[in-house]
Structures are given as structure tokens and as C-alpha cells.
VEXDREN-2710 file (C-alpha; in Angstrom, 1 decimal):
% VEXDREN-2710
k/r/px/py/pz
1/UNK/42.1/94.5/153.5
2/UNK/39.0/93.0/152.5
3/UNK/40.5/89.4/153.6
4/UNK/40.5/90.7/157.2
5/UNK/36.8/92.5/157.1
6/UNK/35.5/89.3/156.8
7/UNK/37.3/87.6/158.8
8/UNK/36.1/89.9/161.8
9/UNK/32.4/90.0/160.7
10/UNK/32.4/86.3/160.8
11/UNK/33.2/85.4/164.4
12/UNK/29.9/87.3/166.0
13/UNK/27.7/85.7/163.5
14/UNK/29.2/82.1/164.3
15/UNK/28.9/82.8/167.9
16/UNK/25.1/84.1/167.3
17/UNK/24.0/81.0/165.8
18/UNK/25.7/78.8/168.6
19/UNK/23.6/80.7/170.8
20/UNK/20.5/80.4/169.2
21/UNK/21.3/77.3/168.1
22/UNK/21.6/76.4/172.5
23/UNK/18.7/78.3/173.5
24/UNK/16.0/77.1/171.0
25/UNK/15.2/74.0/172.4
26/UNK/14.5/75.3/176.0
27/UNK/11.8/77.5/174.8
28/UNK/10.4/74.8/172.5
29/UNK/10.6/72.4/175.7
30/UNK/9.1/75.0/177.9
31/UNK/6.1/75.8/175.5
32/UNK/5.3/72.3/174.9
33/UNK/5.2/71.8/178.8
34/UNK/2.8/74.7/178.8
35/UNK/0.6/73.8/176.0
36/UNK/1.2/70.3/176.7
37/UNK/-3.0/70.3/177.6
38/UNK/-4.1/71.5/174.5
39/UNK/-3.4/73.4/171.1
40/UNK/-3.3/77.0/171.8
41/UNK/-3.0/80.3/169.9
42/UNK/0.1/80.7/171.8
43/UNK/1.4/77.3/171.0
44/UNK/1.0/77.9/167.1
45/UNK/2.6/81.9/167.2
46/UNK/5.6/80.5/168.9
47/UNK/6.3/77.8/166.1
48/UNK/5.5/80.3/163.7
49/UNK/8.2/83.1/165.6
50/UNK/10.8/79.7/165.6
51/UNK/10.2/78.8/162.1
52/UNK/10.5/82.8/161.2
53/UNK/14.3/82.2/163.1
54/UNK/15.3/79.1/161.5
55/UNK/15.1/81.1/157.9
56/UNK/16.5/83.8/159.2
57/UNK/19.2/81.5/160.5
58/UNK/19.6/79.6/157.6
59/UNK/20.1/82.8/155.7
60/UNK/22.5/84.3/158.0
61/UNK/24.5/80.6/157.3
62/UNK/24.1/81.1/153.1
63/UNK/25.7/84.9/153.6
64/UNK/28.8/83.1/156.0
65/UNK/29.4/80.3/153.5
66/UNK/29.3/83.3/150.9
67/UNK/31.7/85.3/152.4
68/UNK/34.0/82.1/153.7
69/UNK/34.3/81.5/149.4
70/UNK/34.8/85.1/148.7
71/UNK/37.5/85.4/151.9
72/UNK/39.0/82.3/150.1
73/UNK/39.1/83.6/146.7
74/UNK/40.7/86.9/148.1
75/UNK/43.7/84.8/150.0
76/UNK/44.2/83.1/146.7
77/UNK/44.4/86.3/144.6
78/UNK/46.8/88.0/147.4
79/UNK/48.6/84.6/147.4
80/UNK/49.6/84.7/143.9
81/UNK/50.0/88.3/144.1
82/UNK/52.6/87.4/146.5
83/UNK/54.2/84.8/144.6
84/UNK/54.6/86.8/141.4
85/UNK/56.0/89.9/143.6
86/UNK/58.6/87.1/145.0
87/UNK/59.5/85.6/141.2
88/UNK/60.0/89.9/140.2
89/UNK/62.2/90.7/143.3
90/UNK/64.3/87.2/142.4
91/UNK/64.3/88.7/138.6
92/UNK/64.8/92.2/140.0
93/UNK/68.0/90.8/141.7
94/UNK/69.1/88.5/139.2
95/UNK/69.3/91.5/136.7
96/UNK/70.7/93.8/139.4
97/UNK/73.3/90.8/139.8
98/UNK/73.5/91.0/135.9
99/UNK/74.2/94.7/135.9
100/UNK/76.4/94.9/138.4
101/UNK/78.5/92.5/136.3
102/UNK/78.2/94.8/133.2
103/UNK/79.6/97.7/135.3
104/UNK/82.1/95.5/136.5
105/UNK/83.5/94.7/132.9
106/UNK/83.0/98.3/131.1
107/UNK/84.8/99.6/134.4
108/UNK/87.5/97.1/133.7
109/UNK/87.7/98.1/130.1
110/UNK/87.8/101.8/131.0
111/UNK/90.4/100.9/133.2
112/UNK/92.4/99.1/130.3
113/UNK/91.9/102.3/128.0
114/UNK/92.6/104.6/130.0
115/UNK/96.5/102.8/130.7
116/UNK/96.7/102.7/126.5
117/UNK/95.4/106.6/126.2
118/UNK/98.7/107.2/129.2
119/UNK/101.0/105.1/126.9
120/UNK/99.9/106.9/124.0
121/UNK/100.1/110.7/125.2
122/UNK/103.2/109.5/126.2
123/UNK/104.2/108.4/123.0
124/UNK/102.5/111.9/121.9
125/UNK/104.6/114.2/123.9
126/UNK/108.1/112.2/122.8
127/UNK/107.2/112.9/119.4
128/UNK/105.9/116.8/120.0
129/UNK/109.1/117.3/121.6
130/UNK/111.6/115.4/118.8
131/UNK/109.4/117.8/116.3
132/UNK/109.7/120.9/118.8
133/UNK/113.7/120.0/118.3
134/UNK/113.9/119.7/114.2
135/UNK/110.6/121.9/113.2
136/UNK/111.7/124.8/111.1
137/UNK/110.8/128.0/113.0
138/UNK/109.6/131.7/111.4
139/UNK/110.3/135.2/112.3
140/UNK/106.4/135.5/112.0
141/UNK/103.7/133.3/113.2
142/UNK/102.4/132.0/110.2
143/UNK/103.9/128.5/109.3
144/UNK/106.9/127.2/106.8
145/UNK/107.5/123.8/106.0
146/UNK/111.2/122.6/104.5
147/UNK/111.2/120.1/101.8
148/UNK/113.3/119.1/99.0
149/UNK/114.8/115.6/97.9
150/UNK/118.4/114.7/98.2
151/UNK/119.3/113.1/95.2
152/UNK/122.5/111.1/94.2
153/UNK/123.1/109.8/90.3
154/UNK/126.3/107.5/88.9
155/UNK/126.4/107.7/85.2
156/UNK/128.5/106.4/82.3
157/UNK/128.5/108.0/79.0
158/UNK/129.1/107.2/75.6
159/UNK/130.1/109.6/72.7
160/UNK/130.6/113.4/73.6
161/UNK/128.1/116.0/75.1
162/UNK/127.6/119.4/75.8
163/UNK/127.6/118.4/79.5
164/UNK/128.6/115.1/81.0
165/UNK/126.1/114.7/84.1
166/UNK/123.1/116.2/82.5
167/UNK/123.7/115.9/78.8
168/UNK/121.0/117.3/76.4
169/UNK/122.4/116.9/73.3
170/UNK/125.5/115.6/71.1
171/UNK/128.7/117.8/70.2
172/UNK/132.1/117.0/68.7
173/UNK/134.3/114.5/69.6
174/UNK/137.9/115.1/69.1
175/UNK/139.6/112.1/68.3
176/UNK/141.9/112.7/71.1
177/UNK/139.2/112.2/73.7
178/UNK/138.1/108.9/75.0
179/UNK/134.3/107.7/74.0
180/UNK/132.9/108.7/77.1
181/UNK/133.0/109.1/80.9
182/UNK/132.2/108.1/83.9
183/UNK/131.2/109.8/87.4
184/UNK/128.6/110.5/90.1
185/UNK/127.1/113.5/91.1
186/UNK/124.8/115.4/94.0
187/UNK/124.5/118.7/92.3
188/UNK/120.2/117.6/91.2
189/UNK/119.5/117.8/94.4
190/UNK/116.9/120.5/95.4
191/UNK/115.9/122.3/98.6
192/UNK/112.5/124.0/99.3
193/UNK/110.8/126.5/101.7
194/UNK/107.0/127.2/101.5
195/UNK/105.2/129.8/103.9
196/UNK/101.5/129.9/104.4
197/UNK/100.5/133.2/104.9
198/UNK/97.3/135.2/106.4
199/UNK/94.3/135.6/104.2
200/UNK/94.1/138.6/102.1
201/UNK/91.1/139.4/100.7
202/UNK/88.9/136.7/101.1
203/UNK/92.6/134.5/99.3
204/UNK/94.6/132.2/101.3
205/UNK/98.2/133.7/100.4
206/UNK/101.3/131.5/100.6
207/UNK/104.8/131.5/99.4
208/UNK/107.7/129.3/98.4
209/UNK/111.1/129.1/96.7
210/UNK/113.3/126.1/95.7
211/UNK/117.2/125.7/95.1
212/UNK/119.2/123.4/93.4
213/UNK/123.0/123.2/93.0
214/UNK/123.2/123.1/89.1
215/UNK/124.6/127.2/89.0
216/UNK/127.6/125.9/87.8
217/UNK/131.4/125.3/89.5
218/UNK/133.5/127.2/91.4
219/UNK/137.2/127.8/90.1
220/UNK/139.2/125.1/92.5
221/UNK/140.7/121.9/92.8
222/UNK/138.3/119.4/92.3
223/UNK/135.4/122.0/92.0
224/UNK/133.2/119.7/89.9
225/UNK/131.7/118.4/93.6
226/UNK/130.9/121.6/94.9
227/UNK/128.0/122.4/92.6
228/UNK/126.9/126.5/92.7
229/UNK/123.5/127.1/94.5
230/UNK/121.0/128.4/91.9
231/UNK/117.4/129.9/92.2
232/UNK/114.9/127.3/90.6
233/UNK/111.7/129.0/91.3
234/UNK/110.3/131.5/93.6
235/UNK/106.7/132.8/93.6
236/UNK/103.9/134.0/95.5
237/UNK/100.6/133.1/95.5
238/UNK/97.0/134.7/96.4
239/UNK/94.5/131.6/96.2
240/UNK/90.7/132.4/96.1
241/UNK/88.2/129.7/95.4
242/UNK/87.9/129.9/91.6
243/UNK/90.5/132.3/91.0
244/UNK/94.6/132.5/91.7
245/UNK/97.0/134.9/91.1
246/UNK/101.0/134.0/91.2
247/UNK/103.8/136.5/91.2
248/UNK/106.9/134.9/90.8
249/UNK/109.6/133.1/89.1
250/UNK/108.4/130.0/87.8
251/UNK/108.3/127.9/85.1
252/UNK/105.9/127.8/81.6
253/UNK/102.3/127.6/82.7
254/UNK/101.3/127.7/78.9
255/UNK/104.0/124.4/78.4
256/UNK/102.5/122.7/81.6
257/UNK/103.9/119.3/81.4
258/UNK/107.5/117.5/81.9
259/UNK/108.6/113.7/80.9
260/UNK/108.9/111.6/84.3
261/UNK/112.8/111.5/84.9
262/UNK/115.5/111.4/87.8
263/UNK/118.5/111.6/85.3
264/UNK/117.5/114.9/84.7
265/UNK/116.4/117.4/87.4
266/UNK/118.0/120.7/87.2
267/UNK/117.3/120.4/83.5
268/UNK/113.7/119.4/82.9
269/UNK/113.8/116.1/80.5
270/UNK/114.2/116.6/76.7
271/UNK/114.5/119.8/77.2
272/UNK/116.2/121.2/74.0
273/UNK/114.6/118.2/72.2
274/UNK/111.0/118.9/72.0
275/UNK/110.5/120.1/75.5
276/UNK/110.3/123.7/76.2
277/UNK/111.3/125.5/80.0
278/UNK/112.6/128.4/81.2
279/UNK/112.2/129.4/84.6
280/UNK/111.0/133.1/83.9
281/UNK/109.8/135.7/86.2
282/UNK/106.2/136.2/85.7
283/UNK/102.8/137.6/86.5
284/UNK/100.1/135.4/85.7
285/UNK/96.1/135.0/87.0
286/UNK/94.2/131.5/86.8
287/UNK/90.6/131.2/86.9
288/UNK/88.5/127.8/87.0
289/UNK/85.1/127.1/85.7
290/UNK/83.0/124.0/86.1
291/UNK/81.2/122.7/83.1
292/UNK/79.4/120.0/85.1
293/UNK/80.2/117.6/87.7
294/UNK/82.9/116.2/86.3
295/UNK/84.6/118.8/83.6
296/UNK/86.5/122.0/83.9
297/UNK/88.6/124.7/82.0
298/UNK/91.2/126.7/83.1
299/UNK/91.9/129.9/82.1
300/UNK/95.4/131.5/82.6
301/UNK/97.2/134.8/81.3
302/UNK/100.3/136.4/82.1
303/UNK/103.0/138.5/81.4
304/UNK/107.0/137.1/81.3
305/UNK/110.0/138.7/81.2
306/UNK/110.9/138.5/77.4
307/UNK/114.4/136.6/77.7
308/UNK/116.0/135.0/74.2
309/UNK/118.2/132.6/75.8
310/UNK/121.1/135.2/75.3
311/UNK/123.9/134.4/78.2
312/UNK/124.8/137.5/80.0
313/UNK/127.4/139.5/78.8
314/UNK/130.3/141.7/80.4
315/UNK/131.8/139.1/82.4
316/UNK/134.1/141.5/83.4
317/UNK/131.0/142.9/85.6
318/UNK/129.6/139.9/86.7
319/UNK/128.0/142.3/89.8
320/UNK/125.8/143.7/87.5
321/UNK/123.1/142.8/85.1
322/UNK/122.9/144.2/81.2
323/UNK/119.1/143.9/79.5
324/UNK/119.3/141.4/76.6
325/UNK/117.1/142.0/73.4
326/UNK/113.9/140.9/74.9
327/UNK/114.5/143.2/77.8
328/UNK/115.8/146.2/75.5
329/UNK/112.0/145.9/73.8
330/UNK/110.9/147.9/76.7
331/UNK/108.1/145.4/77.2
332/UNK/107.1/142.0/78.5
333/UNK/105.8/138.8/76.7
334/UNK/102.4/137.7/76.8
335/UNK/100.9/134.5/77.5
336/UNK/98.0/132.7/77.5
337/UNK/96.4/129.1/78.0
338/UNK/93.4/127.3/77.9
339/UNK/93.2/123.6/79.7
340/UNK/90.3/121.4/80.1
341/UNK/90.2/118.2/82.0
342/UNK/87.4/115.2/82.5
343/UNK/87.4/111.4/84.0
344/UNK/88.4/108.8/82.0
345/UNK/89.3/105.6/81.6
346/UNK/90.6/105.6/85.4
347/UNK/92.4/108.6/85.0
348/UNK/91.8/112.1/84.0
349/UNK/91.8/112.8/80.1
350/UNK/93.2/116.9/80.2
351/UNK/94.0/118.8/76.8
352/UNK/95.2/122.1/76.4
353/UNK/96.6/125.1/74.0
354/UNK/98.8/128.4/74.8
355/UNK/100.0/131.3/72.7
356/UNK/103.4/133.0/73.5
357/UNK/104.4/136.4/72.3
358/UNK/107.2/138.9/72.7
359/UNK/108.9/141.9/71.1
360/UNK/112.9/141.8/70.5
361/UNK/115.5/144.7/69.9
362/UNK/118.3/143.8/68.8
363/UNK/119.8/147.3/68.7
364/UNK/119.8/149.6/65.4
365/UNK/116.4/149.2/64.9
366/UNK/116.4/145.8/64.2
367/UNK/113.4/144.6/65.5
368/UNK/112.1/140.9/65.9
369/UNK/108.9/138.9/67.0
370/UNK/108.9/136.1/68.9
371/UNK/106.1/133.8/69.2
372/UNK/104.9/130.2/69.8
373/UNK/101.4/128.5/69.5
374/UNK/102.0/125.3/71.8
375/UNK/99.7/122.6/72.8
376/UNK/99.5/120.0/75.5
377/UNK/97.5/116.7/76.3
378/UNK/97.3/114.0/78.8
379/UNK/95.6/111.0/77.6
380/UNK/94.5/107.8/80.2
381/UNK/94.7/104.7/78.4
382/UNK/93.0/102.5/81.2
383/UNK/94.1/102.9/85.2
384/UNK/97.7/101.7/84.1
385/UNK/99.1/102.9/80.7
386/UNK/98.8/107.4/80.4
387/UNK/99.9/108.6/77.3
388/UNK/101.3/112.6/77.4
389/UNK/103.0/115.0/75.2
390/UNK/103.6/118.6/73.8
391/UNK/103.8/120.2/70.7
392/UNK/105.0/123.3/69.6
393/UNK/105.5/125.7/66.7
394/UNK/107.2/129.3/66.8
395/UNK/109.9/131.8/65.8
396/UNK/112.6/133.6/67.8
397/UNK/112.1/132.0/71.4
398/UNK/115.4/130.8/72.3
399/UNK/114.8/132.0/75.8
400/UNK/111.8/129.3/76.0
401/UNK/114.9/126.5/75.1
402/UNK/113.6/126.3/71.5
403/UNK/116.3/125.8/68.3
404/UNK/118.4/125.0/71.0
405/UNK/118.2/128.2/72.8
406/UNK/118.4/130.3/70.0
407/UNK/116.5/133.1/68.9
408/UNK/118.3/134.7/65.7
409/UNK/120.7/133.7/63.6
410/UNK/122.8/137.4/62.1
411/UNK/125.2/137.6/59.5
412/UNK/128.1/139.3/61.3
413/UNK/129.0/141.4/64.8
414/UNK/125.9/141.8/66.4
415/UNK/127.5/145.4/67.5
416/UNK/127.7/146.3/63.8
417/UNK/124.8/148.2/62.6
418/UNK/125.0/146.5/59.4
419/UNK/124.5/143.2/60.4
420/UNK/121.4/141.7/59.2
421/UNK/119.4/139.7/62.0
422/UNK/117.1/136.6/60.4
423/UNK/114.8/135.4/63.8
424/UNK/115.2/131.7/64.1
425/UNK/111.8/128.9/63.2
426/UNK/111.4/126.0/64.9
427/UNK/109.1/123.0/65.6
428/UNK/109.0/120.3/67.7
429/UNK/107.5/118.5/70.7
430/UNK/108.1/115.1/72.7
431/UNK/105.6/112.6/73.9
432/UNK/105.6/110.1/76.5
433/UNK/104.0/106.6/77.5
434/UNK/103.7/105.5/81.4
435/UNK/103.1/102.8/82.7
436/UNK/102.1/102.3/86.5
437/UNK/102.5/98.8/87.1
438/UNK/101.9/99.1/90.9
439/UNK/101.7/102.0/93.2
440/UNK/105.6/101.6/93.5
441/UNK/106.7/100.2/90.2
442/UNK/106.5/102.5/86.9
443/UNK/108.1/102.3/83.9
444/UNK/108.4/105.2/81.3
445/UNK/109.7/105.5/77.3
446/UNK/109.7/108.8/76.2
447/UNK/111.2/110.5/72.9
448/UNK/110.9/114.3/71.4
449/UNK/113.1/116.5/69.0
450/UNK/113.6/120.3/68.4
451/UNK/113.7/121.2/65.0
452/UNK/114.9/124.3/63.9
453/UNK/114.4/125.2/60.4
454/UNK/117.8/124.3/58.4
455/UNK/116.6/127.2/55.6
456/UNK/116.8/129.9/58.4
457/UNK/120.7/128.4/59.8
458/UNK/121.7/128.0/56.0
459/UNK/120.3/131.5/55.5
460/UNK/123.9/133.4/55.4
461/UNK/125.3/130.8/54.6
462/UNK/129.0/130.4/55.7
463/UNK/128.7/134.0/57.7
464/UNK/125.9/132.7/60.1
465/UNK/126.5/133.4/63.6
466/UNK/124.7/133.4/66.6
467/UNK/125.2/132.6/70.5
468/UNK/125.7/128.7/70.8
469/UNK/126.4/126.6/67.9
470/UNK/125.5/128.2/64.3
471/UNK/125.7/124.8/63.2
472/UNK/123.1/122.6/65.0
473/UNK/119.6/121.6/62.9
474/UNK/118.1/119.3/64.9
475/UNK/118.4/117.5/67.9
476/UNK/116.2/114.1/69.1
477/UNK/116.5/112.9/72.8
478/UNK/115.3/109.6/74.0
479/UNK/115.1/107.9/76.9
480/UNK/113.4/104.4/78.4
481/UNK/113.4/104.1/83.0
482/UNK/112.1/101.9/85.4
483/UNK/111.3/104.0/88.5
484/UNK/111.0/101.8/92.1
485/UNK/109.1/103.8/95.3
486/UNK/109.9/100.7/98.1
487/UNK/108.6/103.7/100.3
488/UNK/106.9/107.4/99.9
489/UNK/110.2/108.8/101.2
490/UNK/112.8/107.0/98.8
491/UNK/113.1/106.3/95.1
492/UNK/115.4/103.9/93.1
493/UNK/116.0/104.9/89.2
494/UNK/117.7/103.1/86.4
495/UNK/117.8/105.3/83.4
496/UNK/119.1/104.9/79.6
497/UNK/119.2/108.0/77.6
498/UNK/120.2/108.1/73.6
499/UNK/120.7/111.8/72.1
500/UNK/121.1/112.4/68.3
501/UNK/122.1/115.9/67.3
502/UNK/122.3/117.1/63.5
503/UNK/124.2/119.6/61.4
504/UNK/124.1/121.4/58.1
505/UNK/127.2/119.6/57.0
506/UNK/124.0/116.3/57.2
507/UNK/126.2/114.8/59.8
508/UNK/125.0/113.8/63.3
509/UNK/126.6/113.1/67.1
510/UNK/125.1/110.1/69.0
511/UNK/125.6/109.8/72.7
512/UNK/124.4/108.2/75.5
513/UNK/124.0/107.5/78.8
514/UNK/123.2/105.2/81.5
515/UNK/121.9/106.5/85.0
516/UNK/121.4/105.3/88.2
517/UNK/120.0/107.8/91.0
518/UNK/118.5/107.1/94.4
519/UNK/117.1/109.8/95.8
520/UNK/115.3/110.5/99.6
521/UNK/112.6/113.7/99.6
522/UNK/111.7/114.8/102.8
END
């Protein structure tokens, strides 16, 4: 704006001194004509009046060539001005070019994702549906989920056992027999339900119950492949943060650890060789307490029906169920166990200790305690190699597998009042080393015995009696597997197990056996 201000200003001042510039000499001419004669006053104020215009021109000249450098400067400022506001708009379009090539490419990408998010929901709904066709429904809302592993073992066997797929100790051989047998088996397999429930005070409650096929045979041709369904465990389970409580049957939380096996399912491993389990109902509470970061105790209690390993009688009435001795004490068994765990090593380094009582009537008064004091440890020896074991010492619990599921040894008819009942010692314990060579590849060697005191069986002497052999003293198990996980879902096993079961006439059976399982869980 101020470019064209000057510009107009200019043009009358240019014209002005053109003018002047015309009509000066005229009057210069026409005064020298009239003073020509002489020098007059009037002569002298005109050249001073043309000499006062001259400066005034000459000034008026300065302030144009002023303003002509000033109008100048301003087209060069507005010039560049110019030129910079061209270089922005190409950079403006340049980057709107730019842009526009961005949104071009993340549209082309959303484009791409959005075909892979169409593939995948449809993926998504082929799999809701297959699950919508197998998922296991409930009469309630609240959810159940089916698991269990199906699980088939070949064996061979040397020497004679008690039992010739799952053998857990050495009897008898009459010399008629053959050293051995042979045969294969699906009866280990196990099937599972769990139920999560509501929330019941301020607990997450949840259920479950577990089946395998170990409840014996039924009387028919060939009846050794049709395997009896059997309860395993059953509980149910109120879970708070610190605290749980578990009604249920279930098995020894004061005896928490088993030998890792697949030879031996629907009886744990070594059991009735240093391995105590029963599968007892039960009514226990857990609570946990944090020492620090890293360590904690658990403290459980609970009360157990107070079994002795008796086998039910009456099998004329096998509708019914008669109390055995435990039950006939008119009152449970107690139990108890502490357990504390910390890091180590790579693993987790966990120790504990239990107590076990119960009260036995074995009619006429004849009253007996049962008891154990057990202990239990898991031991890392770096991230591969875990050492583990229990150990126990007790009296008169032959419903807890111990002296061979014994509990008493008597001297006659247990019906006869006269009879003289002695309840049975025992010690023993089993201890195992792992290791885990990759996350699919384990090897285990694990050994253990049950020893019941040969002073207590000798007692009577030749008039000793009891349910199961009178005879047994002591019996070691022992077994060495390589265990192969090519995926989550299926296991390979190849198992050898050696058994080595005393007497008081200081004899001994051997047996063993040689297992192969494969087994899919689901």
C-alpha cells in the first residue's frame, strides 16, 4: 500500500517542476528586457524570489529521489515477500502431495486388515460353532469343564503279584504257574468334571469329581476288559484369598506328594512301599501366610473318616454298608499339617510335617489308637535335577495303606470276645530324583519301603491273624521311567518296576515289571 502512495504523489510533483522548470526563463527574459537600462530594486527582488524557487526546487527534487529509493526498497521487500509466499505454497503442495500419499497407503493397509479381521471372524465363528457342538452343557448357568486322560498300558511281568496290571507287591508263586504274564489294559484311565460356582461369601466356590475304572471286574466272559467305574475323588471347595475350605473325598493333604508314574494310576506309586494314600472323605480348612516376598506357610486341619483298611464285610449285602472299627469309634480322625515353601536353585525348595490321629473299636471294648507323625519335602537341585520324598512313622493306620493296609494283628476270631487285638507299627517312606532334561523329556528313579514291625506280626506267634496276609514284614518297591511329552495333549512312558516283599519265615518274593503306556489328556 505504501508502494502505490508514492507512486501517486510523485506524478504532480514531476509535472510541477516541468512547469517551472518552462516558465522560469520567460520571466527572467522579460525582467532583463525591463531592467535592461539599469540595475533596479525590482531587478535584484526578482533574482532573489528565482533563487528562493530554485531551493525550493531543488528540495522538492531531494524528497522525489527520497521517495523513488524508499518506493524501490518497498517493491523489493514485497518482491521477496512474494517469492517466499510462492517457495511456501510449492512446499505447501508438495507436502499436501506428500500427505495425500500417506492416506493413500494407511487406507490401503486398512483396507488389507480389514479382509484378514473378515478371514479371521470367520475362522472365529467355525470354531465357536464346532465348540457350541462338543462344549459340555449345565442344568445351571455357571460353567463345567470335562477332562480326564485316556490312558492305555502293555505290560510283562516277572515272578507273581498280588495283582498283574498294577502290582504293588510280591506274593507266592506256585510252582504250577508260569513266571509271569503278559497283557494290556485301559482300566487307569480317568474321567473328570469340575463346576465353577457363584461366589459365596466373598469365596469363589467350585466343585469337581474324577472316575477311574480300577473298581474291579464284572463276573463274565472275558470281564478282565471291562474294568468297574470307581469314585477317585470328589470335593467341594469355598476359595477365599488366604483361606480355603474343602469338603469332600479326597486324598491325604497331611501326605501331599506322589512319585511321578504312568504304570501306576489308580494306585498312587509305591503305594504299600513307603507311600501312604487313601482317598478318604474329609473336612479340612487351609490358610496361607506370607513371610515375605518370596516365603510362605500353609496351615491345614481336618477331620477324616477313621477307616483301617478293613474290606467290607457281609458280601451277602453288598446294598448296604456295615461301620468298620474306625467308624464304630463314634468319632473321626484328625489331621493336621504344616508346609512352607521358598525359591531356590530354579525351583521352589517346600518342606513340611503332619500328625494323624484316630480312635478304633474293635468291639468288646477293645479299644486302639491309631496315629502317624509324617513328613514331606521337595528339594531343587539346580533348574533340572528335584529331589522329593516322604517319611513316615505310626501305629494302627492300615486305612492310610500303612503295614500293607493293616491296622491290628489279633490272636483269634475277631467276633470272639477273647480275642486279644495288638495294633500294628510301622515305618517307612520313599524318595525320588527327577530329572527334567527338556520341557518334554524327564527321566525319574524312585524307591521306598513299608516296614511293619516283625515283633508286632511275630507277636502271637503262629495264631496271628488279621485281614490280608499275617505273614508280610516288609515290602520295598522300585521303579526307574523315561517320560516323553512330543505335545501338551499326549505322553509316551517306558517304565521298569522291581518289588521285593518279605516274610517272617526271612524269605522274600521278587517281581517285576516292564510298562509301556501312552496316554492322551484332554
Amino acid at each position: 500500500m505504501r508502494f502505490h502512495r508514492h507512486s501517486h504523489c510523485s506524478l504532480p510533483v514531476v509535472i510541477a517542476v516541468l512547469v517551472l522548470a518552462a516558465s522560469s526563463p520567460a520571466p527572467a527574459q522579460e525582467s532583463k528586457n525591463r531592467t535592461a537600462p539599469g540595475n533596479g530594486p525590482d531587478v535584484q527582488q526578482s533574482l532573489n524570489e528565482l533563487q528562493s524557487e530554485v531551493r525550493e526546487l531543488k528540495d522538492m527534487v531531494l524528497q522525489l529521489q527520497q521517495e523513488t529509493l524508499a518506493g524501490r526498497a518497498e517493491i523489493s521487500r514485497l518482491r521477496k515477500e512474494l517469492e517466499s509466499q510462492a517457495v511456501s505454497d510449492a512446499t505447501a503442495a508438495d507436502d499436501q502431495q506428500a500427505t495425500g500419499e500417506t492416506l493413500a497407503s494407511a487406507a490401503t493397509q486398512l483396507r488389507q486388515r480389514s479382509n484378514h479381521l473378515q478371514e479371521d471372524e470367520q475362522v472365529l465363528n467355525a470354531e465357536i460353532t464346532e465348540l457350541q457342538q462338543t462344549r459340555v452343557e449345565s442344568a445351571s448357568k455357571y460353567r463345567v469343564r470335562f477332562s480326564g486322560i485316556v490312558l492305555f498300558n502293555l505290560f510283562g511281568n516277572s515272578g507273581a503279584v498280588e495283582n498283574l496290571d498294577v502290582p504293588t507287591w510280591g506274593v507266592w508263586k506256585d510252582p504250577m504257574d508260569a513266571n509271569g504274564g503278559v497283557g494290556g489294559t485301559l482300566r487307569q484311565s480317568i474321567l473328570g468334571f469340575e463346576t465353577f460356582g457363584p461366589e459365596v461369601f466373598g469365596a469363589r466356590s467350585s466343585g469337581s469329581v474324577s472316575f477311574d475304572f480300577g473298581g474291579g471286574f464284572p463276573a463274565t466272559y472275558n470281564g478282565v476288559n471291562f474294568g468297574l467305574v470307581r469314585l477317585r475323588t470328589a470335593d467341594i471347595r469355598l476359595d477365599w484369598k488366604k483361606t480355603s475350605v474343602v469338603a469332600g473325598q479326597d486324598s491325604l493333604f497331611f501326605m501331599p506328594l506322589n512319585p511321578t508314574s504312568f504304570a501306576s494310576v489308580i494306585v498312587p506309586p509305591l503305594a504299600y512301599a513307603g507311600n501312604l494314600y487313601s482317598w478318604t472323605p474329609q473336612l479340612r480348612v487351609e490358610h496361607r501366610f506370607a513371610l515375605s516376598e518370596k516365603s510362605a506357610l500353609a496351615l491345614q486341619g481336618g477331620l477324616l473318616d477313621p477307616l483301617t483298611g478293613e474290606p467290607p464285610y457281609n458280601f451277602n449285602y453288598v446294598w448296604y454298608r456295615f461301620p468298620d472299627a474306625g467308624e464304630y469309634s463314634r468319632q473321626p480322625a484328625y489331621a493336621v499339617h504344616a508346609g512352607y515353601s521358598h525359591p531356590l536353585w530354579g525351583g521352589t525348595f517346600n518342606i513340611g510335617a503332619g500328625g494323624y490321629y484316630s480312635r478304633q473299636n474293635w468291639g468288646f471294648q477293645r479299644m486302639v489308637d491309631g496315629y502317624a507323625a509324617t513328613m514331606d519335602a521337595s528339594l531343587p537341585l539346580g533348574r533340572k535335577l528335584t529331589l522329593s520324598g516322604e517319611f513316615y512313622r505310626g501305629q494302627g493306620i492300615g486305612g492310610l495303606g500303612g503295614a500293607l493296609g493293616r491296622s491290628v494283628v489279633y490272636d483269634g476270631a475277631i467276633e470272639n470276645p477273647q480275642t486279644n487285638v495288638l495294633p500294628l507299627n510301622t515305618v517307612g517312606g520313599w524318595a525320588q530324583l527327577k530329572f527334567q532334561a527338556t520341557p518334554k523329556l524327564e527321566f525319574n528313579a524312585a524307591a521306598g519301603q513299608d516296614n511293619p514291625f516283625a515283633a508286632d506280626i511275630r507277636y502271637f506267634g503262629s495264631q496271628s491273624e488279621t485281614y490280608g496276609s499275617p505273614y508280610l514284614t516288609r515290602n520295598r518297591g522300585a521303579f526307574g521311567n523315561v517320560i516323553y511329552r512330543p505335545r501338551s495333549d499326549l505322553l509316551l512312558s517306558l517304565e521298569y518296576r522291581r518289588l521285593k516283599t518279605f516274610t517272617i519265615f526271612n524269605n522274600s518274593y521278587d517281581a517285576g515289571q516292564v510298562n509301556m503306556a501312552m496316554g492322551v489328556l484332554f
